[in-house]
MDTraj code that builds the backbone (N, CA, C; nanometers):
import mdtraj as md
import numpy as np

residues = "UNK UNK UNK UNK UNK UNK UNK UNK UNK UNK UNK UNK UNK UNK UNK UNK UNK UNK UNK UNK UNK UNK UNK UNK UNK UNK UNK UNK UNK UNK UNK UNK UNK UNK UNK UNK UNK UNK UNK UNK UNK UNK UNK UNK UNK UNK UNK UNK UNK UNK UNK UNK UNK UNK UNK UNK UNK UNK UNK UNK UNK UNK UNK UNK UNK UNK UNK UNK UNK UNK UNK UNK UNK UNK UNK UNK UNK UNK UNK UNK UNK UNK UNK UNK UNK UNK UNK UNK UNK UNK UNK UNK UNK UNK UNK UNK UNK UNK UNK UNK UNK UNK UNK UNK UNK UNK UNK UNK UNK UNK UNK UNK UNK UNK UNK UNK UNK UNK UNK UNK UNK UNK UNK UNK UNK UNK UNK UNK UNK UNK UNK UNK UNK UNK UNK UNK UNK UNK UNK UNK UNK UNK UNK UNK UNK UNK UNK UNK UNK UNK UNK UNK UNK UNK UNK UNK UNK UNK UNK UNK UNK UNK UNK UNK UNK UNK UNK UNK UNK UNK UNK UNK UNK UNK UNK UNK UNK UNK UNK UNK UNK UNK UNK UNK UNK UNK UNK UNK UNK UNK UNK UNK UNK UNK UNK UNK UNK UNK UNK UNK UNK UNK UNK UNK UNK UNK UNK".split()
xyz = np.array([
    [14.1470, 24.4285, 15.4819],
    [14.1100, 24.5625, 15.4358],
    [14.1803, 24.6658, 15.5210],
    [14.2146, 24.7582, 15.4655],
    [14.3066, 24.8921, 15.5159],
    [14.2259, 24.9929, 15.5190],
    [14.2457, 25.0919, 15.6081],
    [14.1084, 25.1884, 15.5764],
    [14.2413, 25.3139, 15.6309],
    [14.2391, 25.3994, 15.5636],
    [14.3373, 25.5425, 15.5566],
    [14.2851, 25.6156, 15.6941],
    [14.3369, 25.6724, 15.7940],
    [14.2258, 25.7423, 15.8520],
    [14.2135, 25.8514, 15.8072],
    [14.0825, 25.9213, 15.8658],
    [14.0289, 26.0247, 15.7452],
    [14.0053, 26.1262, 15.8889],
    [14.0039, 26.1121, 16.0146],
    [13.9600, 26.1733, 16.1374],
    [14.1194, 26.1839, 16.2312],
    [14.1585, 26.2890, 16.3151],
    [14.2717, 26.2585, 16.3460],
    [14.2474, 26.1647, 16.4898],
    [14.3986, 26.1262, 16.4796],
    [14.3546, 25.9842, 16.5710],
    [14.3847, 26.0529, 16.7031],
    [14.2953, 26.0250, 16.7827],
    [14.2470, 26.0899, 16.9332],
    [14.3625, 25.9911, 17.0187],
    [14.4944, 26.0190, 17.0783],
    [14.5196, 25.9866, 17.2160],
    [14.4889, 26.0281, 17.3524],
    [14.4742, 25.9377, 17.4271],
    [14.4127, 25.9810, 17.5314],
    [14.5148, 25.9144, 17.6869],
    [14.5677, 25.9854, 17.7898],
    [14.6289, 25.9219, 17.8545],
    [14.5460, 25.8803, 17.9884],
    [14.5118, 25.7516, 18.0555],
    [14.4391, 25.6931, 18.1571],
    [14.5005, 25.7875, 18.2498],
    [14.4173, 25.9031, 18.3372],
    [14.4963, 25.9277, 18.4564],
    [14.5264, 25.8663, 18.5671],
    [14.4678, 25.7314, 18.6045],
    [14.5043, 25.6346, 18.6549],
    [14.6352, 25.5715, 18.6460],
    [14.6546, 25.5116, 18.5244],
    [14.7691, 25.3966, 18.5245],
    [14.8441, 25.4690, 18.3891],
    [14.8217, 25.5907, 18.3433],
    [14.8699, 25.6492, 18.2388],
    [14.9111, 25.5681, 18.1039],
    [14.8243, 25.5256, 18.0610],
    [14.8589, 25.4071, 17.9630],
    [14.8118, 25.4579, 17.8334],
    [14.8823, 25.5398, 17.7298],
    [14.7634, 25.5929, 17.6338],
    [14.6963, 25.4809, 17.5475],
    [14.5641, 25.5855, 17.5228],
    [14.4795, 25.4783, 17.4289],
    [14.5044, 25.5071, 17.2948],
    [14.4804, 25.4842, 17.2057],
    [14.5433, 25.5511, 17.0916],
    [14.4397, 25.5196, 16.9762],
    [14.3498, 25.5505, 16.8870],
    [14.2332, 25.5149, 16.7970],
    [14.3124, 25.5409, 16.6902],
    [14.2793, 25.4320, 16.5978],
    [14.3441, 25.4098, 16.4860],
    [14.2769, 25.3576, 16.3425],
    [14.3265, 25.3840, 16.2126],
    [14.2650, 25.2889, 16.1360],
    [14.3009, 25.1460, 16.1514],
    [14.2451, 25.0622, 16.1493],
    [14.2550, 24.9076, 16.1295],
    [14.3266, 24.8663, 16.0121],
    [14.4226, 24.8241, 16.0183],
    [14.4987, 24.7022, 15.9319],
    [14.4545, 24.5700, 15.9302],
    [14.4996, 24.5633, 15.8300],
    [14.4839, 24.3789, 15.7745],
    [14.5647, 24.3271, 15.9000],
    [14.6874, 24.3533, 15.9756],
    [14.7277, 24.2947, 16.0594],
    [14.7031, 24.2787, 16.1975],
    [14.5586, 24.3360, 16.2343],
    [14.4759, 24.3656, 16.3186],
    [14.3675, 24.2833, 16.3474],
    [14.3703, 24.1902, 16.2312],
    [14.2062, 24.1479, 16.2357],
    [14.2054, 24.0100, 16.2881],
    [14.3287, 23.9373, 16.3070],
    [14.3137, 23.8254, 16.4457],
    [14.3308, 23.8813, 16.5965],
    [14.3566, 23.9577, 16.5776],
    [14.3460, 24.0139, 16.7558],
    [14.2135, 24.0809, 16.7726],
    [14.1406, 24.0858, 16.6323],
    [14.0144, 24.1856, 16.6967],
    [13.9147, 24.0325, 16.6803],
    [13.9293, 23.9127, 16.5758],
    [13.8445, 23.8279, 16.6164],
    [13.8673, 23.7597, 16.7372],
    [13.9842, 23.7587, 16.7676],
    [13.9793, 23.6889, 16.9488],
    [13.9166, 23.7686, 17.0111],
    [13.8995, 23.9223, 17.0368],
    [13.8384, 24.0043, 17.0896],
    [13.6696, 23.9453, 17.0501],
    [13.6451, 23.9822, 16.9537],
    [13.5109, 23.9032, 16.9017],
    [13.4710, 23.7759, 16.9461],
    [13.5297, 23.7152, 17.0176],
    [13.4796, 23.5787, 17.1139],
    [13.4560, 23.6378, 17.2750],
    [13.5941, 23.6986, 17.2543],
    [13.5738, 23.7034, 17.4624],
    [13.4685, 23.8004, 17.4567],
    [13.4156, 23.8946, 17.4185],
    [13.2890, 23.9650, 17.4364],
    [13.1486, 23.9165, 17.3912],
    [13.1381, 23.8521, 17.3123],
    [13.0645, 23.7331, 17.2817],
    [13.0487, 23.6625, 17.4229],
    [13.1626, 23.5988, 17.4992],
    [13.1188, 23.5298, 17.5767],
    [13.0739, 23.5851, 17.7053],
    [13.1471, 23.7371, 17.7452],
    [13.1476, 23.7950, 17.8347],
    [12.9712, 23.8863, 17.8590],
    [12.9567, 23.9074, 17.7452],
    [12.8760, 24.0549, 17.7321],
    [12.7374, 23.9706, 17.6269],
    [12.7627, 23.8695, 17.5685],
    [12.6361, 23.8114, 17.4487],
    [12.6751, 23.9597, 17.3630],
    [12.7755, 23.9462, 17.2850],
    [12.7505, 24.0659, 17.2035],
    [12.8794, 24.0005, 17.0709],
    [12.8275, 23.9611, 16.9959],
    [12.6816, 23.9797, 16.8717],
    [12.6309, 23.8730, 16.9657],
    [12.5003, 23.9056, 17.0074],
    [12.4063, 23.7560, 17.0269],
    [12.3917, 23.6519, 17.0017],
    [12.4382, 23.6439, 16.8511],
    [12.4476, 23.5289, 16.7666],
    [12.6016, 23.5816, 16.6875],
    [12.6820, 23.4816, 16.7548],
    [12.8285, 23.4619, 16.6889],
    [12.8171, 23.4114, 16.5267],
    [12.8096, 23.3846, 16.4211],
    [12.8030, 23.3882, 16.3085],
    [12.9645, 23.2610, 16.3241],
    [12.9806, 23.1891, 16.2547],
    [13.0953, 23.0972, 16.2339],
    [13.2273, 23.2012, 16.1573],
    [13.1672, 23.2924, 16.0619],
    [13.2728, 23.3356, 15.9738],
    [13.2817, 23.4842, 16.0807],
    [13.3821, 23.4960, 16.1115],
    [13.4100, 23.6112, 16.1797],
    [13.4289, 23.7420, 16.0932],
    [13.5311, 23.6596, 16.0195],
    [13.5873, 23.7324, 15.9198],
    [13.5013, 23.8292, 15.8415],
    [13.3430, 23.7597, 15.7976],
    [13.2539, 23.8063, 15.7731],
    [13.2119, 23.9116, 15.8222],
    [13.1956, 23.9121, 15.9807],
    [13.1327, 23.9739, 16.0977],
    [13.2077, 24.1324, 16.0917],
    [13.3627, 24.1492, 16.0693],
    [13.4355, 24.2455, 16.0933],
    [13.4334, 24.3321, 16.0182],
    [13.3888, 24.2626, 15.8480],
    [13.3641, 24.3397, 15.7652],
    [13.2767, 24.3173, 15.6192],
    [13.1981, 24.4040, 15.6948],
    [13.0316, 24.4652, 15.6959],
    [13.0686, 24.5128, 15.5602],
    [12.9565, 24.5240, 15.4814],
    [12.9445, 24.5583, 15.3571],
    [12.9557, 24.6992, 15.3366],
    [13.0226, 24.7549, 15.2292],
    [12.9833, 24.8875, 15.1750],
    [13.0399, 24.9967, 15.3154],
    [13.1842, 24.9712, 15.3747],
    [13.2367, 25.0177, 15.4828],
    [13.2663, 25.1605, 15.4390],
    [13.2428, 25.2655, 15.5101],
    [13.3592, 25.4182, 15.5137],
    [13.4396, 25.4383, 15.6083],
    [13.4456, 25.2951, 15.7155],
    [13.5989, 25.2824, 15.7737],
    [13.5981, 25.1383, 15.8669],
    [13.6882, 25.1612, 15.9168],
    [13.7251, 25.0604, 16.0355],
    [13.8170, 25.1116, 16.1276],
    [13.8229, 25.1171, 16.2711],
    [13.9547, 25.1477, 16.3734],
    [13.9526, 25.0477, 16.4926],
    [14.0355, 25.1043, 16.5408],
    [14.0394, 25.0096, 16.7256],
    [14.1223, 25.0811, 16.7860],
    [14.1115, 25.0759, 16.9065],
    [14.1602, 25.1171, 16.9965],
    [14.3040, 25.0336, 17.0402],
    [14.4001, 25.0851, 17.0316],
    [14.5385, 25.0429, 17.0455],
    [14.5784, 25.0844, 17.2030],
    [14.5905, 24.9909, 17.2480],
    [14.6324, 25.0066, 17.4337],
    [14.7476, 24.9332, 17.4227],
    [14.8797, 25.0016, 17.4419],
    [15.0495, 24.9519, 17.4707],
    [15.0229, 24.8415, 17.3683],
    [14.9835, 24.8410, 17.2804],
    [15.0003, 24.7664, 17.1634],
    [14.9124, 24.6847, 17.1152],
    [14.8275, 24.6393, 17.1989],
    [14.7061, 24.5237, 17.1786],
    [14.5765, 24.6012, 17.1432],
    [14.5238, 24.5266, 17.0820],
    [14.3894, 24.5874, 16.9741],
    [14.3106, 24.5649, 17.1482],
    [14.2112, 24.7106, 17.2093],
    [14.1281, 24.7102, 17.2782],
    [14.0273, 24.7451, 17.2444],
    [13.9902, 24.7676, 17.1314],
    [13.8645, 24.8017, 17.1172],
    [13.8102, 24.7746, 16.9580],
    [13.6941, 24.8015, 16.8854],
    [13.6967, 24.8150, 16.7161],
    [13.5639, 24.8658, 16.7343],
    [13.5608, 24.9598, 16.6203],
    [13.4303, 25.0180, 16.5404],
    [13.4369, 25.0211, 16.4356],
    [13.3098, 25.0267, 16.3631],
    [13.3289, 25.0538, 16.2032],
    [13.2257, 25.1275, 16.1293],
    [13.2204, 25.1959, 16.0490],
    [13.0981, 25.2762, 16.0299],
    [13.0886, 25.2531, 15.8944],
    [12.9476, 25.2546, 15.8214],
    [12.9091, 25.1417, 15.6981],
    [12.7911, 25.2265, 15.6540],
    [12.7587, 25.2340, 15.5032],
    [12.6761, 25.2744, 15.4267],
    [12.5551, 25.2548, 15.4649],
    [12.5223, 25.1306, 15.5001],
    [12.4010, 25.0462, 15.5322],
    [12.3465, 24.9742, 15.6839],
    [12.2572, 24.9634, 15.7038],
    [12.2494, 24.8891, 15.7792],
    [12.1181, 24.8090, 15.7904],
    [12.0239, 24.7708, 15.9151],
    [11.9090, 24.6543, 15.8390],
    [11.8041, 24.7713, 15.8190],
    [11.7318, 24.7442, 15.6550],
    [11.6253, 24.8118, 15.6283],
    [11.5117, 24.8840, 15.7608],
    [11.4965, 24.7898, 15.8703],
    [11.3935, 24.8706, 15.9419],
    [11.5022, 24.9626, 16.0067],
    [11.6144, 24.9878, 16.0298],
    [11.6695, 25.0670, 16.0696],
    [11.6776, 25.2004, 16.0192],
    [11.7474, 25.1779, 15.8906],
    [11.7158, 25.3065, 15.8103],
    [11.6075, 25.3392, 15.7704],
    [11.4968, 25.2922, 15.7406],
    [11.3798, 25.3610, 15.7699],
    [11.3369, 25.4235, 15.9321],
    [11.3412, 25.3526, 16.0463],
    [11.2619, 25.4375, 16.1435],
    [11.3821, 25.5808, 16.1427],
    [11.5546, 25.5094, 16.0703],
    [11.6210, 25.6949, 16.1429],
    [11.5451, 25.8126, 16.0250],
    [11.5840, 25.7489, 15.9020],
    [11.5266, 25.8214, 15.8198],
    [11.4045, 25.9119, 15.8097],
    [11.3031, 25.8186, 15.8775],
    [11.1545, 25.8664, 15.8898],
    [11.1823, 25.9987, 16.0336],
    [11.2498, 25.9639, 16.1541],
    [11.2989, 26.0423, 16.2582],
    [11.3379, 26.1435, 16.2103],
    [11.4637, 26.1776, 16.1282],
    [11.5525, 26.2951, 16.1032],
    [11.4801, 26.3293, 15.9748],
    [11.4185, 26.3275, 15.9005],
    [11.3665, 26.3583, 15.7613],
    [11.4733, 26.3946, 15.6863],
    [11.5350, 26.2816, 15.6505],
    [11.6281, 26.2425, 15.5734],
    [11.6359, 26.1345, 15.5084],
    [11.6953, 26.1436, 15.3467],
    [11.6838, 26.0079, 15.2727],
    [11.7940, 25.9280, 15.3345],
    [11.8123, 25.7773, 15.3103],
    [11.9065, 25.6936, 15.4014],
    [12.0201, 25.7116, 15.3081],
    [12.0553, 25.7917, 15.1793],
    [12.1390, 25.7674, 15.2049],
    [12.2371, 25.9106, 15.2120],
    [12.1932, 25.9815, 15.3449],
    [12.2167, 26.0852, 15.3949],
    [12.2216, 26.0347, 15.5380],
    [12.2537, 25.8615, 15.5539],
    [12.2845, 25.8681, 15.7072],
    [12.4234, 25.7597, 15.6747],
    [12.4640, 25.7472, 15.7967],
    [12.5530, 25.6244, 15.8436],
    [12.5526, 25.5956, 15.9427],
    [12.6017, 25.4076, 15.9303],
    [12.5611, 25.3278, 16.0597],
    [12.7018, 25.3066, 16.1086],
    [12.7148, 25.3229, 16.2118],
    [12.7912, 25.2842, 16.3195],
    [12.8117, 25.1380, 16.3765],
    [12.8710, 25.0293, 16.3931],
    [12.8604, 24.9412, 16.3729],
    [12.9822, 24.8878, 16.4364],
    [12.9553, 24.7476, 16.5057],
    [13.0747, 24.6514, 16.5483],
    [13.1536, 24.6894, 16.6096],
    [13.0416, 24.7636, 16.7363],
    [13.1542, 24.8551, 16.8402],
    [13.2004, 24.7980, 16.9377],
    [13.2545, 24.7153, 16.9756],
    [13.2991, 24.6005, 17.1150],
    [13.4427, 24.7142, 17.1904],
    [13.4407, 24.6451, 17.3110],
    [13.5387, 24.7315, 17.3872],
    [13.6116, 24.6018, 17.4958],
    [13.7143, 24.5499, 17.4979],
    [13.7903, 24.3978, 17.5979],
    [13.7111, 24.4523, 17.7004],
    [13.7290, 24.3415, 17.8017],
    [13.7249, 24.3952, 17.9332],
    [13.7497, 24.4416, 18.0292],
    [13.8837, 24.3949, 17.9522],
    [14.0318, 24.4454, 18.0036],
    [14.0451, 24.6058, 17.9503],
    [13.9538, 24.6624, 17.8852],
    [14.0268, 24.7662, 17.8797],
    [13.8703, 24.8792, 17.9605],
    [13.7448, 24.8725, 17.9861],
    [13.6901, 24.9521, 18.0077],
    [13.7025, 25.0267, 18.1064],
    [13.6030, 25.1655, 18.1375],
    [13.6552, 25.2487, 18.2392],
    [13.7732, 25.2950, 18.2174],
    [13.7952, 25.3042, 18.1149],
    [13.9109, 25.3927, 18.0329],
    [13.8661, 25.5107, 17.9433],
    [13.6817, 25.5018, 17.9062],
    [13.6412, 25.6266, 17.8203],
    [13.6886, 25.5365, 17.6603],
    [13.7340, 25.4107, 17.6117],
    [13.7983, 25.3311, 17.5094],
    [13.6560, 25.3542, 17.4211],
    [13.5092, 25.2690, 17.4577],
    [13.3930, 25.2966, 17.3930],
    [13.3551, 25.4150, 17.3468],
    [13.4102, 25.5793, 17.3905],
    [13.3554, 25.6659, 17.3931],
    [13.4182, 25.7256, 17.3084],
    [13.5428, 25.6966, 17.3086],
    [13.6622, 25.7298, 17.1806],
    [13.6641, 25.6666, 17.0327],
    [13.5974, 25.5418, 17.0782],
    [13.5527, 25.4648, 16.9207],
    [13.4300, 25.5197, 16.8880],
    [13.3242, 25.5626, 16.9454],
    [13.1684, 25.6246, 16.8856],
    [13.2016, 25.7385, 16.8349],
    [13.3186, 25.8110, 16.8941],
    [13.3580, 25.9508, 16.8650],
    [13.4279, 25.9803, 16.7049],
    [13.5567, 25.8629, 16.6979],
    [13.5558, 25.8591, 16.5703],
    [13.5201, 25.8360, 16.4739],
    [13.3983, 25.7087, 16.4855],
    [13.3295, 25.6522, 16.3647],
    [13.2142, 25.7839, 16.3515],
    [13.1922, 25.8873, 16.4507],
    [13.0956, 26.0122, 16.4654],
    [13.1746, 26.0905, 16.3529],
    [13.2654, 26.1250, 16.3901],
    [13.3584, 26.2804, 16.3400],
    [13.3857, 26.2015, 16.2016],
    [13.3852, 26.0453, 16.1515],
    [13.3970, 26.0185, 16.0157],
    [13.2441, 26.0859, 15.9210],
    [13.1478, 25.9991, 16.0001],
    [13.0129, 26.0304, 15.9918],
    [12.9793, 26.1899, 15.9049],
    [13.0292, 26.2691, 16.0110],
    [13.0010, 26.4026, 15.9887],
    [13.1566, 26.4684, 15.8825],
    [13.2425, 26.3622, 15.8673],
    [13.3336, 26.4913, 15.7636],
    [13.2641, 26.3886, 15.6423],
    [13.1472, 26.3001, 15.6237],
    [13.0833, 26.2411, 15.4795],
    [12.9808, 26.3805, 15.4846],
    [12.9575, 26.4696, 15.5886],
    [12.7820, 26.5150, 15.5745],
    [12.6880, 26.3797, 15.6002],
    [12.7157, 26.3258, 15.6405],
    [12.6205, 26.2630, 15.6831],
    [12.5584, 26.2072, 15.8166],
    [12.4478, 26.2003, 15.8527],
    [12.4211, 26.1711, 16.0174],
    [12.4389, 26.0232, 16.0392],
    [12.5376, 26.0430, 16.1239],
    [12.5361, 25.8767, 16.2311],
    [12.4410, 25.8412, 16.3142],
    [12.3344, 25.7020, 16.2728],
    [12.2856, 25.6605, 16.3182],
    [12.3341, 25.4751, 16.3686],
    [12.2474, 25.4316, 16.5085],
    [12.3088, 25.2829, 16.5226],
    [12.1980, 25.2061, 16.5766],
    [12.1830, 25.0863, 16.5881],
    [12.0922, 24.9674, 16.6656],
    [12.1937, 24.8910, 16.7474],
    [12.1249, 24.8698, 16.8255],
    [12.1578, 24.8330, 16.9634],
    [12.0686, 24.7183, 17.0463],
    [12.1380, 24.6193, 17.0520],
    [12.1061, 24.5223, 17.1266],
    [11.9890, 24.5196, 17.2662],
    [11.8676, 24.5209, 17.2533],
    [11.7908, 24.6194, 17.3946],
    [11.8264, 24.5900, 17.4990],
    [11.9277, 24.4237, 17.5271],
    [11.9754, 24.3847, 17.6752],
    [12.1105, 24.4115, 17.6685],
    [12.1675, 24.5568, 17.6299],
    [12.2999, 24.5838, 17.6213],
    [12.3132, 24.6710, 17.6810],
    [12.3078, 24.7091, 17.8526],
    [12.2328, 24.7953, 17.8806],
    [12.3662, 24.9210, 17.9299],
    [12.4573, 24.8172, 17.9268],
    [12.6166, 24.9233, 17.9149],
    [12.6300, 25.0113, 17.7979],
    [12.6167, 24.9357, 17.6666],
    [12.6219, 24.9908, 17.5669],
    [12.4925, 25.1004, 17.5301],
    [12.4032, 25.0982, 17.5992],
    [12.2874, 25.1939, 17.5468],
    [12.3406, 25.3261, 17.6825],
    [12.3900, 25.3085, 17.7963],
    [12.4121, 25.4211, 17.8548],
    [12.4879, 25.4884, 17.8018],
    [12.6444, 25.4249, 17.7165],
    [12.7119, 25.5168, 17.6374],
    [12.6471, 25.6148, 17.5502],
    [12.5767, 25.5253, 17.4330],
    [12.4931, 25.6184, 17.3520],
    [12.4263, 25.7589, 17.4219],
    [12.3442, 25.7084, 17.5060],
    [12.2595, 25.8276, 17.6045],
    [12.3708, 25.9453, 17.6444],
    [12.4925, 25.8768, 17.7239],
    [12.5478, 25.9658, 17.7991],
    [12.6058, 26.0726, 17.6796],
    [12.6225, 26.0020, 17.5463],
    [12.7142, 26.0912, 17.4668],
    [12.5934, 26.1658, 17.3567],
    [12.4556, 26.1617, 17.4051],
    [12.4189, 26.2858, 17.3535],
    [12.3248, 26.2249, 17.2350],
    [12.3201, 26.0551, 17.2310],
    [12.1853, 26.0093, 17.1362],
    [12.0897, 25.9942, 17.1832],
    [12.0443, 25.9679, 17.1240],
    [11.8493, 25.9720, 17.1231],
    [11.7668, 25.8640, 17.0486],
    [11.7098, 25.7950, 17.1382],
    [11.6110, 25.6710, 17.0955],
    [11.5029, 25.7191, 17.0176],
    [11.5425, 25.6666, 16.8447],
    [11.4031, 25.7002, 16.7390],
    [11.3147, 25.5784, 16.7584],
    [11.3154, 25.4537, 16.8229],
    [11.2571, 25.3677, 16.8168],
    [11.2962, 25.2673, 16.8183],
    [11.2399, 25.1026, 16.7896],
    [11.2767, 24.9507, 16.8098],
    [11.2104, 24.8839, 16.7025],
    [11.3024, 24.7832, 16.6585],
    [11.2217, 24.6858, 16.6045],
    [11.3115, 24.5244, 16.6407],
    [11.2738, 24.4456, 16.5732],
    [11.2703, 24.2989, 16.5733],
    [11.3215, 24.2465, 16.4534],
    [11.4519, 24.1782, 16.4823],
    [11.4720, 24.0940, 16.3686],
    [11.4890, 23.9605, 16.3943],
    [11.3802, 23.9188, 16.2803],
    [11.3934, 23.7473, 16.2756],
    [11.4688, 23.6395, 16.1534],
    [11.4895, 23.5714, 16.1932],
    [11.5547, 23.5128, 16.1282],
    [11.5935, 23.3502, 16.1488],
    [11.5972, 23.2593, 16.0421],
    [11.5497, 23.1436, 16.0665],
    [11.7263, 23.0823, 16.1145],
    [11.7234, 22.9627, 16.2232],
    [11.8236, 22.9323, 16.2551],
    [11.8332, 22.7701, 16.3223],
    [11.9224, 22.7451, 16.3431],
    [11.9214, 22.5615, 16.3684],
    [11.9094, 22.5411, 16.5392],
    [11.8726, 22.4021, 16.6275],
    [11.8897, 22.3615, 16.7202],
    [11.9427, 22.2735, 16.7234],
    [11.9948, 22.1965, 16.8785],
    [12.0444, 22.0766, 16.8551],
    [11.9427, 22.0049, 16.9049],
    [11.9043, 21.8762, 16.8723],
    [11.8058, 21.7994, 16.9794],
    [11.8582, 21.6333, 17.0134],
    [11.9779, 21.6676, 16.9740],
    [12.0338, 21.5510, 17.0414],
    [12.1774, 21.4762, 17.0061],
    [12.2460, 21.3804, 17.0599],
    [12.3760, 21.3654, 17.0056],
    [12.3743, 21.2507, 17.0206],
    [12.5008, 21.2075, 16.9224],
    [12.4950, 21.0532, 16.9350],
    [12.6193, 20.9578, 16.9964],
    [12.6340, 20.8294, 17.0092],
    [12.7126, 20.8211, 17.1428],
    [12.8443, 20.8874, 17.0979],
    [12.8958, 20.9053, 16.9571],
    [12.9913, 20.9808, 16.9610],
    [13.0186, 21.1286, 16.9446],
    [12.9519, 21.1673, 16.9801],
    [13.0043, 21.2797, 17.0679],
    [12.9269, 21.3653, 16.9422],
    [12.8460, 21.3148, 16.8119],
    [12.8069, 21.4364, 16.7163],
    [12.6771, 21.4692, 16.7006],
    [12.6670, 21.5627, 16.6849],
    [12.5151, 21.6350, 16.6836],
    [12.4174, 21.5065, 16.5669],
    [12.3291, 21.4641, 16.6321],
    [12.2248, 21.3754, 16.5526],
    [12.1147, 21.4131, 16.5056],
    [12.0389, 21.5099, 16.5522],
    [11.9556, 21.5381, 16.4605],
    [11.9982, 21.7393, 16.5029],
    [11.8527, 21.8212, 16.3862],
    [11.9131, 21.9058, 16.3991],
    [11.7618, 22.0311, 16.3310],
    [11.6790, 22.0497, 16.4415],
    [11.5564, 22.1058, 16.4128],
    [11.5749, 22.2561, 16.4022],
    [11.4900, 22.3187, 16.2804],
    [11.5057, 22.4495, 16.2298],
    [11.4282, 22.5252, 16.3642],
    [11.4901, 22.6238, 16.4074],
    [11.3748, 22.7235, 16.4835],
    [11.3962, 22.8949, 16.5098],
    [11.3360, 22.9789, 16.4555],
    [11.3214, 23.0647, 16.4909],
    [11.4188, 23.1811, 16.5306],
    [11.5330, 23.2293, 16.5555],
    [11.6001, 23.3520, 16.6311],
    [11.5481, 23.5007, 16.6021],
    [11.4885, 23.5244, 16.7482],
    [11.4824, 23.7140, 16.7207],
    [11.5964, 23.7676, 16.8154],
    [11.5901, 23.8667, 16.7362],
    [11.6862, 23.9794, 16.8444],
    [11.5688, 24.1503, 16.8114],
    [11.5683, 24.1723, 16.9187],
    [11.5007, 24.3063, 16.9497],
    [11.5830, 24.4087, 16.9324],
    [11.6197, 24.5416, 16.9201],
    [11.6697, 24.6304, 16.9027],
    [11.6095, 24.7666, 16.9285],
    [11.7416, 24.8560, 16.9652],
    [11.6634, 25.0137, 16.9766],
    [11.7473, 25.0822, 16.8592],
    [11.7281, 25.1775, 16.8201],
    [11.7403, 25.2541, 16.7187],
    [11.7750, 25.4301, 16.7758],
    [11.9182, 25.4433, 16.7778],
    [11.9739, 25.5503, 16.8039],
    [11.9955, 25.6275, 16.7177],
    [11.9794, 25.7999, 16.7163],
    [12.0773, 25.8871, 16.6444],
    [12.0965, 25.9642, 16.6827],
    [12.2605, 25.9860, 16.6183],
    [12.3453, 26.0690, 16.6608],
    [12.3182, 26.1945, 16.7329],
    [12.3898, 26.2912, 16.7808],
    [12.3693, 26.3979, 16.8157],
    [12.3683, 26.5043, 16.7382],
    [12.3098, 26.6385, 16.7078],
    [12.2863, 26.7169, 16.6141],
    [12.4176, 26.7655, 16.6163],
    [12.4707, 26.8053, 16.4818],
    [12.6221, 26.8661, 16.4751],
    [12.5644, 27.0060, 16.5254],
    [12.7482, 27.0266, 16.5973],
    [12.7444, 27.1963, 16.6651],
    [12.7117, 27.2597, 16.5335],
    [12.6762, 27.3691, 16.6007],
    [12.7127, 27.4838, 16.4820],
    [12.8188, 27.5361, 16.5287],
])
top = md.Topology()
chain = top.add_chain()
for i, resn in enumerate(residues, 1):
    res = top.add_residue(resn, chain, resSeq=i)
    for name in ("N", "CA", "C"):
        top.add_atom(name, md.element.get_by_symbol(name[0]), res)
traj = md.Trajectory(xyz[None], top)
């Protein structure tokens, strides 16, 4: 999927090591460097909590109004994406918060940043554009957030959101309980996965 950009693309030069960052729409030729990205933060950070097998899936979210990443000297450092939808208790607690129908908001979504690239301001430049998309729809950016993500919830804070609330999603999922002498999973008991969440929104547009 190709997504036009619709926000102008923000460079930014590291005054450190002067390396610009460069936010971009996402290409189709982008999206194996952002699922390798999608493992090492996975492994680094537990972020998605639960890796999903189809990545491909993971990158792109239903009912999208964009996709970008952060381009550092050429390598995909970062991705966001901002999406019509997101999980029902979400858009209800923002909805019920801002007194607004949901579909007068948007979710922000699948914001990862390497590791290699943070302390560059890279996270703050991807919330910013999937924001300034947000607001040239009229519509308010809202997001959920992992509650042991505790890097990712200072961004939100520092850039001016506000906790409407938490909820819990469950969802049924497999274990292993044992293997057999060759080396394959032998049996394979159903149990349980939650993930907890906080519920951010955006900052009120200037006047």
């Amino acid at each position: 999927m190709v997504n036009d950009p619709v926000v102008n693309d923000p460079v930014v030069n590291d005054p450190v090591v002067n390396d610009p960052v460069l936010i971009r729409a996402r290409r189709d030729t982008d999206l194996g460097a952002c699922a390798d990205l999608v493992r090492e933060v996975h492994s680094t950070d537990r972020y998605p909590r639960f890796l999903q097998a189809d990545i491909a899936h993971f990158l792109n979210p239903p009912a999208p109004f964009g996709c970008w990443i952060a381009d550092l000297n050429g390598e995909v450092a970062g991705h966001v994406a901002l999406v019509a939808r997101g999980l029902p208790a979400t858009m209800e607690i923002a909805s019920s918060a801002l007194g607004r129908p949901t579909d007068q908001l948007a979710v922000v979504a699948r914001l990862f940043v390497s590791s290699r690239a943070r302390g560059r301001g890279v996270g703050r430049l991807l919330l910013g554009a999937a924001t300034a998309e947000a607001r040239s729809r009229r519509l308010h950016p809202v997001l959920d957030v992992d509650t042991e993500l505790p890097a990712a919830i200072a961004l939100y804070e520092s850039a001016g959101w506000t906790r409407a609330g938490q909820l819990t999603v469950r969802w049924p999922g497999h274990e292993s309980a044992g293997w057999t002498s060759a080396g394959q999973n032998a049996v394979r008991r159903p149990v349980e996965r939650a993930l907890t969440e906080y519920v951010y929104l955006g900052p009120p547009t200037p006047d």
